[in-house]
Structure formats: structure tokens, C-alpha cells
SENUGU-56048 format. One record per residue (C-alpha): x, y, z; residue in three letters. Coordinates in Angstrom, 2 decimals. Layout:
% SENUGU-56048
X/Y/Z/Ala .
...
***
This chain:
% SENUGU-56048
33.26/23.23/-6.48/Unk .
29.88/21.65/-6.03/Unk .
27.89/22.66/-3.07/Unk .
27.46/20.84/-0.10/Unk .
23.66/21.65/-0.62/Unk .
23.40/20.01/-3.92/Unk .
25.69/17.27/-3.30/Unk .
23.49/15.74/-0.91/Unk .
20.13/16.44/-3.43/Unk .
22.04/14.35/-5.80/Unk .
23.09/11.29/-3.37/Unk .
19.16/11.96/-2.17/Unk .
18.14/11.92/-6.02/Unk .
20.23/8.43/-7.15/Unk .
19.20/6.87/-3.70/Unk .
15.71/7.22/-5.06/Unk .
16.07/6.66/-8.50/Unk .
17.74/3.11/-7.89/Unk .
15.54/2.39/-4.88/Unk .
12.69/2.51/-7.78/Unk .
14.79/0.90/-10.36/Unk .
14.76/-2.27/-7.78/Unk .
11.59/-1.81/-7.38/Unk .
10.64/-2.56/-10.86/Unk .
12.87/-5.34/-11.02/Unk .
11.03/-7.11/-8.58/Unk .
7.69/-6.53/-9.77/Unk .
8.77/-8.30/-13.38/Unk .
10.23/-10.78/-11.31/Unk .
7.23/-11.17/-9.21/Unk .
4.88/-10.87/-12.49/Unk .
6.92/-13.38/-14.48/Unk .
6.74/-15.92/-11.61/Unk .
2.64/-15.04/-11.49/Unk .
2.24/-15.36/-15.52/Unk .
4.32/-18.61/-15.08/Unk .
1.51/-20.14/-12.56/Unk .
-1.20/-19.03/-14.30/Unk .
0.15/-20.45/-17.41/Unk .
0.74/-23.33/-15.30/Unk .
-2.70/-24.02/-13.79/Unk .
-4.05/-23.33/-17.89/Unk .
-1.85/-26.53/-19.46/Unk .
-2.90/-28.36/-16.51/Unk .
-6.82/-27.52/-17.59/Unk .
-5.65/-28.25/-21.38/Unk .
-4.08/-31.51/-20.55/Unk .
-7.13/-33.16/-18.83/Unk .
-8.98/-31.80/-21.93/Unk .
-6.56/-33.56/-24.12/Unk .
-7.55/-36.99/-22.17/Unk .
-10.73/-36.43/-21.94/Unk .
-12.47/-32.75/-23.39/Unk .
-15.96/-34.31/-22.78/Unk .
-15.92/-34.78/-19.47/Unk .
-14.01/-31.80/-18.16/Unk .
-16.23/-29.61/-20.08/Unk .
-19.61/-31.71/-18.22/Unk .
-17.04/-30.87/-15.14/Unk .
-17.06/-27.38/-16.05/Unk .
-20.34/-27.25/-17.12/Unk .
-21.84/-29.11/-13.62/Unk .
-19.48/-26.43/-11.61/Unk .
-20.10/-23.11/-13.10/Unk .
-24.23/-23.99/-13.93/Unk .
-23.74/-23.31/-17.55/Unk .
-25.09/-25.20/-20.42/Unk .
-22.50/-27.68/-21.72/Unk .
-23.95/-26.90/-25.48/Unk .
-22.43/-23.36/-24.58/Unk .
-19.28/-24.63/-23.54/Unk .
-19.04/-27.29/-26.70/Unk .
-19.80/-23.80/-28.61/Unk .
-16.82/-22.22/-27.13/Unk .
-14.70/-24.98/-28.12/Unk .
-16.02/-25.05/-31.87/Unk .
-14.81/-21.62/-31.69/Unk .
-10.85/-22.35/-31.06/Unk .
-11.08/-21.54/-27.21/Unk .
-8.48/-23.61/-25.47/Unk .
-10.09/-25.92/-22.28/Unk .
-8.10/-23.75/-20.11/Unk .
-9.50/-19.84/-21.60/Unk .
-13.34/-21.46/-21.25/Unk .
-12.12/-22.46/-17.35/Unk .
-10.41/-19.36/-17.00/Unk .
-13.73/-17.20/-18.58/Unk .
-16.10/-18.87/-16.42/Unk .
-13.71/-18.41/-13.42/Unk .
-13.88/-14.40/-14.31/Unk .
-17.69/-14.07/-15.20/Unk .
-18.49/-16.11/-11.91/Unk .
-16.00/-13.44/-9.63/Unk .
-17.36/-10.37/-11.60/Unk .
-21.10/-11.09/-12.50/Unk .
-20.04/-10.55/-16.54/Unk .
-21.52/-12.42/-18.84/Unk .
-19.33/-15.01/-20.79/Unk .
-18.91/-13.20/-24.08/Unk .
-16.91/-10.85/-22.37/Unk .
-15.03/-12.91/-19.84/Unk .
-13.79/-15.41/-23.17/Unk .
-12.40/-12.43/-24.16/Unk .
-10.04/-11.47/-20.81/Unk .
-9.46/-15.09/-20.77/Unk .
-8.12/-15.30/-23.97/Unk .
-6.01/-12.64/-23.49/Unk .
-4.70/-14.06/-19.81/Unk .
-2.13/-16.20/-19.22/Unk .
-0.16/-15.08/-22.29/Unk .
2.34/-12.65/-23.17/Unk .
3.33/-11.59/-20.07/Unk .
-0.20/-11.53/-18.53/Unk .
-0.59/-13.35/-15.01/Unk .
-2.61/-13.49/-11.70/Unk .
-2.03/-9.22/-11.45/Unk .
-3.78/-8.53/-14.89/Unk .
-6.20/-11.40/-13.46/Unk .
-7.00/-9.43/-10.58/Unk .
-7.28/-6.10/-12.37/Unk .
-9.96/-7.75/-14.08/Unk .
-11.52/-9.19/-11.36/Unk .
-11.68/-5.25/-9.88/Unk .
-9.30/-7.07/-6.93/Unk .
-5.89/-5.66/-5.16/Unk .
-3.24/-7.87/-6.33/Unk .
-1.60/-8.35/-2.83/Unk .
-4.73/-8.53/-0.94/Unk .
-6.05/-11.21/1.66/Unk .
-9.21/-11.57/-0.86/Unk .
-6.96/-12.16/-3.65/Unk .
-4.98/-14.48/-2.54/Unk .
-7.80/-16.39/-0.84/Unk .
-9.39/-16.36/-4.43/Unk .
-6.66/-17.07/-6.01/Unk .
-5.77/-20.04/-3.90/Unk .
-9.37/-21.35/-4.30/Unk .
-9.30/-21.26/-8.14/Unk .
-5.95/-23.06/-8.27/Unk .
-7.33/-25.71/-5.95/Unk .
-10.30/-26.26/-8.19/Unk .
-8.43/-26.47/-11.04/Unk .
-5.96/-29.20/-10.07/Unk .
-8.68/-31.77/-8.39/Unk .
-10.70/-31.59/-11.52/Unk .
-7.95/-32.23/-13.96/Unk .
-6.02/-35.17/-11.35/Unk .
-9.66/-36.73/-11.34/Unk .
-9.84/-36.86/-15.00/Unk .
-6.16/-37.94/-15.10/Unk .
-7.35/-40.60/-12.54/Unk .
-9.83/-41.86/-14.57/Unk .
-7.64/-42.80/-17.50/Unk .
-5.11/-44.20/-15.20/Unk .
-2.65/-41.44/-15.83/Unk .
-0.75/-40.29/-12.70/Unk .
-2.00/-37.00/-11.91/Unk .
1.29/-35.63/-11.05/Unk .
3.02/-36.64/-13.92/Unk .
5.10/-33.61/-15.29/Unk .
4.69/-34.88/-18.93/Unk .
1.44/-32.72/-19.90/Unk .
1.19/-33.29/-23.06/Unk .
0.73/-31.77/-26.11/Unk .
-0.81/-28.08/-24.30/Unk .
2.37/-27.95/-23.05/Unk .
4.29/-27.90/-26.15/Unk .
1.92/-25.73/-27.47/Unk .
2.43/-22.95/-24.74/Unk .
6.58/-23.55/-25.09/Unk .
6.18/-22.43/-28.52/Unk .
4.52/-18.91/-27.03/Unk .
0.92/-19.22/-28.41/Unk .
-0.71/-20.52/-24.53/Unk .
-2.32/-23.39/-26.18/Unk .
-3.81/-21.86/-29.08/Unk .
-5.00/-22.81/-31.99/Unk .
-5.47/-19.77/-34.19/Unk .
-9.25/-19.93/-34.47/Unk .
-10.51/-16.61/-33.24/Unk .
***
């Protein structure tokens, strides 16, 4: 006969155990829907590139008060429009210097990495008020420069049909070409 004692302890101990077990659940859910909308907001930087790489990268260039050449550079490189927007986002939160924010950008927004691993890098709580401001901020800034690009080639800025970046990131690779 098990003891009253040790009956409870193991109710107590499954209680817990599944209590966690939903707990993890809900973080990949909450992760996957984060990866998603980072992913997201990266075609939508790739697709104004497709219409027009030039000028988002003068956009880009103008906003973060880095060199375009340095940008172009970037792009000669293999770096998707949306990991050079996504690096200069990063080395203008943390103060590091573009080699190494290319290189969390590039690794962002793909295999199961969203706006958490984002904040990580940024040294930012996931959750918190300053997080969400910044991430709400970024996201903004992302979607008036590519629907003003989009505008100026008479494409309907909220047209779901993205293009080619978005085939690209359904086959798993976020865009990329293989270049780096």
C-alpha cells in the first residue's frame, strides 16, 4: 500500500512536471509566432530591395549614417537587404560595429531564431516594456520604408504577393543566396 505521504509527493511531483511541460509548449508557440514576424518584417525589407535595391540601401544608408559604398559592399558579399537592415538595426541598439552585427543578423530570422534571440543580442528582456517599445519601433521603420519604395513603383504596398524573397524564405534558406 502506498503511503498517504508519498501519494501526495507524487500528485505534487506530476502537477509540476506538466505545469512545466505547458510551459514549454507555449514558449515554442510564442517563439514560432516571434521567428514568424521577424521573418516577416525581413521579406518585407527583401521585397522593396527586389523593386528597387538602390534606393532602399540610400534609405538605409541616409537612416543609419553609414556609407552606402559599405552597404553596396555588404550586398557584393551575399547579405540579403533584410540581414544589412537587420545588422544596422543591432549595431545601432548595441554600439557594435557592423562586422559583428552582419553576423547576428545573418544568423536571425532563420531556423527558429526570432525577436527573443533578437533581444538576447540586443542585451534586452524579451517581455520587457523596452523591448517591446523597440521592437515596435523597428517594425514601424521597416514597413514605411519598404511601402514608400513600393509606392514609388506603383506597387500597392499591402499587396501580399512579395515576391521572389518570399519564395526564397518558403524554401527555408531566409532569403539567402549562399554567398558567405
Amino acid at each position: 500500500m502506498i503511503s498517504r505521504y508519498r501519494l501526495v509527493t507524487f500528485v505534487l511531483l506530476l502537477m509540476l512536471s506538466l505545469g512545466g511541460v505547458s510551459g514549454v509548449i507555449a514558449q515554442t508557440t510564442d517563439t514560432s509566432t516571434e521567428t514568424d514576424e521577424l521573418q516577416n518584417d525581413i521579406t518585407t525589407v527583401n521585397a522593396a530591395a527586389e523593386l528597387d535595391q538602390t534606393a532602399l540601401l540610400i534609405r538605409l544608408s541616409a537612416q543609419f549614417q553609414v556609407e552606402l559604398a559599405v552597404l553596396e559592399n555588404l550586398s557584393a558579399q551575399g547579405y540579403t537587404a533584410g540581414q544589412i537592415w537587420l545588422a544596422l538595426e543591432i549595431s545601432q541598439q548595441t554600439g557594435a560595429g557592423l562586422a559583428v552585427s552582419i553576423a547576428q543578423a545573418a544568423s536571425i530570422g532563420g531556423d527558429g531564431h526570432g525577436w527573443g534571440v533578437l533581444a538576447q543580442a540586443l542585451g534586452i528582456s524579451p517581455g520587457s516594456p523596452e523591448f517591446l517599445a523597440l521592437k515596435a519601433q523597428m517594425r514601424n521603420r521597416t514597413r514605411t520604408m519598404a511601402s514608400d519604395i513600393a509606392k514609388e513603383h506603383g506597387k500597392d504596398p499591402d499587396n501580399s504577393d512579395r515576391g521572389s524573397a518570399e519564395k526564397d524564405n518558403s524554401k527555408g534558406n531566409g532569403g539567402q543566396n549562399g554567398k558567405h
